[in-house]
N, C-alpha and C positions, 0 to 999 in steps of 0.2 A: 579575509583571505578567500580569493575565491577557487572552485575545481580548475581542476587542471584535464583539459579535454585530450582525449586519445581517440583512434581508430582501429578496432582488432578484429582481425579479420581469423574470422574459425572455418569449420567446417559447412558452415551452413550460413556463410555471409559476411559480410562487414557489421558492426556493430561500434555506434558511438558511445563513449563511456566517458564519465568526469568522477578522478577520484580526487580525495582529500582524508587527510588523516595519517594516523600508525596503530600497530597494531595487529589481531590477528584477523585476514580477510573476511568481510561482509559484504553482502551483492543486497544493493536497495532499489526496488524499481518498483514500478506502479503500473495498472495493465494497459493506460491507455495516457496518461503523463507525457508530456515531452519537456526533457529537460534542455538547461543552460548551464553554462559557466556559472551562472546565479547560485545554482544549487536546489535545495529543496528542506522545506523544514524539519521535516519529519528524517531525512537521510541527518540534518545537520545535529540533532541530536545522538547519534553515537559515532561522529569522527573523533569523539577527545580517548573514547575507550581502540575503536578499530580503523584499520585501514578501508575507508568507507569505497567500494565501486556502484556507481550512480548510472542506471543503464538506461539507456533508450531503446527501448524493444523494438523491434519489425515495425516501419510504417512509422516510426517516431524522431522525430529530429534526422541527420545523417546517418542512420540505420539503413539498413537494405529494406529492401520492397519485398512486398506479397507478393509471389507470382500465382497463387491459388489462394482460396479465401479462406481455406483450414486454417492456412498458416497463421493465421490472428488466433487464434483458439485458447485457451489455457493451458493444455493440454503441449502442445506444439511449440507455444513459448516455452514452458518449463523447458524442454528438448534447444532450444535456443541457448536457455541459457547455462545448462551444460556443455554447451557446448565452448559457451563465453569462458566458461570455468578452466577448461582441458587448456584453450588458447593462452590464459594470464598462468596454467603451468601450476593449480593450485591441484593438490589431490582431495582436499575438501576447504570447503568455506563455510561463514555463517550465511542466513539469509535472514532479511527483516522486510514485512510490507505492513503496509498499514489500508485499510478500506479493500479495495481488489487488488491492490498488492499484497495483503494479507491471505486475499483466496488464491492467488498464486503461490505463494508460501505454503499453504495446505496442500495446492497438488505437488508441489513439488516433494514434500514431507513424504507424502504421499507412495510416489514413486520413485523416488530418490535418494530417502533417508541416508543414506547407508555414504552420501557425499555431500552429508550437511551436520556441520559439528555442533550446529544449533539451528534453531527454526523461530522465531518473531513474529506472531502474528495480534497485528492490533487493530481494534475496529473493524472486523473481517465476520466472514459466516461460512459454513463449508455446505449450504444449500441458498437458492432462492429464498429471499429474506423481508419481500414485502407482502407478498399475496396473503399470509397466514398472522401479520405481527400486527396490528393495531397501532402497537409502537414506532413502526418505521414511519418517516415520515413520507415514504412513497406510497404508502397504503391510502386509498380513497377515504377511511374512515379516520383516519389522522388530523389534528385541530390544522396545522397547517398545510396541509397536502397542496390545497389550492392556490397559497400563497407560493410553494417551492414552486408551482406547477406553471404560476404565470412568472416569476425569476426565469426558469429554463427558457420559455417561450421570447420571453424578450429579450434574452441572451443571443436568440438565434438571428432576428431581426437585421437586415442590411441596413448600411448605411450607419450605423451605429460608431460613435464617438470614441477615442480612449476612455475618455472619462465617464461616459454614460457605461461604456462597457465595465467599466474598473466599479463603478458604484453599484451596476446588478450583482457583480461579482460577489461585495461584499456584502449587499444585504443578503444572498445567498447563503453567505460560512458564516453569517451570525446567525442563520437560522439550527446549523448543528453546534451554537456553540453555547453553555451551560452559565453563561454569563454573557452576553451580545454587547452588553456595554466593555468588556476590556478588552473588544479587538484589536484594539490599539495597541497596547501592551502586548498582545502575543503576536502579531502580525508587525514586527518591528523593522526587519531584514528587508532590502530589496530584491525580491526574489520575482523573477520575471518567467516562469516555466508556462507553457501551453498543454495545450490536450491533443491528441491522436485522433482527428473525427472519425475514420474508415477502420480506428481500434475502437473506438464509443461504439459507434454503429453494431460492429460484430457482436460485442458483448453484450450490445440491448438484449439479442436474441439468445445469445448460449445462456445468458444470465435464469433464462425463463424454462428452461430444460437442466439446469444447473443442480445436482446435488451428491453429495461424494461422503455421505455422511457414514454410509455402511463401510468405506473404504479408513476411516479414520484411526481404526484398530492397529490397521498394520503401520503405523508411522510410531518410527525406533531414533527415530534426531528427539535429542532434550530439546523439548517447547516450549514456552512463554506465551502466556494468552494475555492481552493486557487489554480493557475495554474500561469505558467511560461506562457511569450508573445513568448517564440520562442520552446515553448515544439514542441519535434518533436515524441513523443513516441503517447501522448495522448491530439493532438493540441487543442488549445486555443478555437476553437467552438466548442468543447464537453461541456467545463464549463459551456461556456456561455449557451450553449442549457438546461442542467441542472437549471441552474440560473434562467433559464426565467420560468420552468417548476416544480422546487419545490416550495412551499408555503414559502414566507418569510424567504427563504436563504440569504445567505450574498456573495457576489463574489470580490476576491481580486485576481488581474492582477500583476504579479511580473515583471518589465518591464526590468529587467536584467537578466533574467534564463530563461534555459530551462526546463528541466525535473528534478530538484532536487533545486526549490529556498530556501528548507528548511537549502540549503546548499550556493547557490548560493547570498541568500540576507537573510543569517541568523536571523540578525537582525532585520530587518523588519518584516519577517515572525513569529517570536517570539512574538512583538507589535500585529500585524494582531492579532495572535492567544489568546493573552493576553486581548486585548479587546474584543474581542468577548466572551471569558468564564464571564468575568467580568459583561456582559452585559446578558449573559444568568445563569449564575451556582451562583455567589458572589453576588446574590439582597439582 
């Protein structure tokens, strides 16, 4: 089955959205994703519990444009997509991101709490997360750095093929994946989403100025911290550091994945997830 595309127009622009599901509202977006009707993995994991909204931010898919370059920011998004919120007429929703959708999740926790009836953050960090980790695989000192490092470079290359593209692709997500040989198995769906270049771009830079760690106190939404034991993107002591520094978060260790357990230990992740809304949103 696939989303069901809409146009909603807030206070602060048109904004394209595909939802699917039932349920009690969750807003799933990524900070520089462009979706499809296709959908997306990590949103299609909790349409069987909520009414999933799948959002293209500013500068993504039929989204409104930047007319200033703040407006990509984290910061500015979060303020977008309250504003998504007021338009679909919800007085609060969930939110789930996974990667830097996760660190949007954070600011929005953040400053927002108080119109997020839960908060999802998976494979996320709430500071710059390569310069200090040895573990990331963006760090220079990383066994792979240099392999991810020539994947991006020839991703960027003209004249490139679908198929040549489709295969950097994939050597690329078997590098955060905790097994590379079942990509096949977890990469089953035809899911065809792109990326936001002029949202990449911005967030290269805020990414390096990036940390909101002393801010993490005041977030009052019930949290869910869920991270892979061998994430290599946004390693395992971001969670935990999150964990220790949100009020009455929840932290679940996927001890077979890396950066995608929602794929890698589907099942389980789903239980995680299932219990926690049960415990927070079904009293």
């Amino acid at each position: 089955m696939k989303w069901t595309q809409n146009i909603i127009t807030t206070t602060r622009g048109e904004f394209e959205i595909f939802t699917k599901g039932e349920g009690h509202p969750l807003c799933v977006t990524h900070h520089y994703s462009e979706f499809n009707e296709t959908g997306d993995f990590f949103a299609d994991a909790f349409t069987k519990t909520n009414q999933v909204f799948l959002i293209n931010l500013r500068e993504a898919g039929n989204s409104a444009k930047a007319e200033q370059p703040h407006q990509l920011s984290l910061l500015e998004t979060v303020l977008d997509l309250e504003a998504i919120r007021e338009a679909l007429g919800f007085d609060i929703w969930g939110f789930a991101g996974h990667s830097t959708g996760g660190m949007l999740g954070i600011v929005y926790g953040i400053y927002f709490s108080e119109k997020l009836s839960f908060d999802v953050i998976v494979g996320a960090a709430a500071r710059e997360y390569m310069t200090f980790s040895e573990d990331c695989i963006y760090n220079e000192q990383h066994p792979q750095f240099e392999k991810m490092q020539e994947l991006m470079e020839n991703l960027k290359q003209p004249g490139l093929s679908a198929e040549e593209k489709s295969n950097l692709k994939i050597q690329r997500t078997k590098l955060s994946l905790a097994n590379p040989d079942k990509y096949d198995d977890y990469f089953t769906q035809d899911i065809r989403k792109e990326l936001s270049a002029v949202r990449l771009n911005f967030f290269s830079r805020e990414l390096h100025v990036f940390d909101v760690t002393r801010k993490l106190g005041i977030i009052t939404a019930p949290t869910l911290i869920m991270c892979g034991r061998h994430d290599v993107q946004c390693p395992l002591e971001y969670s935990v550091e999150m964990n220790e520094l949100i009020p009455g978060s929840t932290l679940a260790i996927f001890e077979d994945s890396n950066h995608y357990p929602f794929l890698e230990e589907a099942e389980r992740f789903g239980e995680v997830y299932q219990s926690f809304i049960t415990s927070h949103i079904d009293k």
